[in-house]
N, C-alpha and C positions, 0 to 999 in steps of 0.2 A: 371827223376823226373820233370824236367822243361818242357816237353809238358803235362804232366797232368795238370801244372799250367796254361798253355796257353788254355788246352781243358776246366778248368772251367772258363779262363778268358770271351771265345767265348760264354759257355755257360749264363753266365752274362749278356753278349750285347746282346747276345737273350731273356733275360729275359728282359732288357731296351726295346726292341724293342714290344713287347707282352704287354708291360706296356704303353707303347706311343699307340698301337692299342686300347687298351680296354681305353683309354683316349677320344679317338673316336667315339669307337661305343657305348658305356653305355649310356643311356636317360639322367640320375641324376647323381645328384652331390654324392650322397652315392654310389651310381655303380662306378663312376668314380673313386670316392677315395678308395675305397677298392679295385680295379682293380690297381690304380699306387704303390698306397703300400706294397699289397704283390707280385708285378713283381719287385718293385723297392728293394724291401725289398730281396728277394733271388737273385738279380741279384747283389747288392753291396758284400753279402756274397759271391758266387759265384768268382766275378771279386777279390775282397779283399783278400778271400785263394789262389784264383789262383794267386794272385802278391805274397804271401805270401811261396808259393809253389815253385814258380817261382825263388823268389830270399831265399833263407831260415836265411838270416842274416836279414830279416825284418818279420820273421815269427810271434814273438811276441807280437810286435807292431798289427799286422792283425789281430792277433785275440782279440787282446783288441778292436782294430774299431770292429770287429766283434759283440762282447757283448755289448758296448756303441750304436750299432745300436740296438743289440736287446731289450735292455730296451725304448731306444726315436722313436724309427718309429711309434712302434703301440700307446705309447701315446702323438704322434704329431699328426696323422689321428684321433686320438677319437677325442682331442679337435676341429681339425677342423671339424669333424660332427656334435659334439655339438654345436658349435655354427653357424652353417649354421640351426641345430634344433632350435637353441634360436632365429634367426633373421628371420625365418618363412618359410626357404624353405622347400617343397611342394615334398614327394618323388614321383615319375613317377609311373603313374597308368593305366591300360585299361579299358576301358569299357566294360563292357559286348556284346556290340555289335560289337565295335573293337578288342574283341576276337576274336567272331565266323565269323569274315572276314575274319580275320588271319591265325584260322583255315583253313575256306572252302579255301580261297587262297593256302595252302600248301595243299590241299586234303585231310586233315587229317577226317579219320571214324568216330573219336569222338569228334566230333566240336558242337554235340547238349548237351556235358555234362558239 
């Protein structure tokens, strides 16, 4: 029972890690925030059962963080969307011509559509 705890613990830290990359590569700030949210969001679940798993006399306790996560993460990320919307930031855009570079730069057939 206790390496299944450990194998969602790992899987966790990889979802941290997936959460710190897309923190990286996203343009915007709404890519970025929905990219740490739901890496950071499955990866506490994750890590939290798997302690939870892990030791079974704190199983309880887990999964209440569990549910207290699941109600505050996504309405901690909205507000902060909204108000990077209310203060004026600018979602990440291409041009129609910094498409079709994009394209033709990957080769892609259909870079004239």
């Amino acid at each position: 029972m206790s390496a299944i705890g450990y194998i969602l613990m790992i899987i966790g830290a990889l979802f941290y890690v997936l959460g710190g990359l897309g923190l990286v590569r996203m343009p915007d700030v709404y890519n970025r925030l929905q990219a740490a949210t739901k890496a950071t969001t499955l990866g506490t679940f994750s890590l939290v059962l798997g302690v939870g798993i892990a030791q079974p006399v704190w199983f309880v306790k887990t999964l209440l963080i569990v549910v207290f996560l699941t109600i505050t993460n996504p309405v901690g990320s909205s507000v902060l969307a909204k108000a990077s919307y209310i203060y004026g930031v600018k979602p990440f855009k291409l041009s129609k011509n910094e498409l079709d570079k994009l394209y033709k730069s990957r080769g892609d057939e259909n870079a004239d559509n």
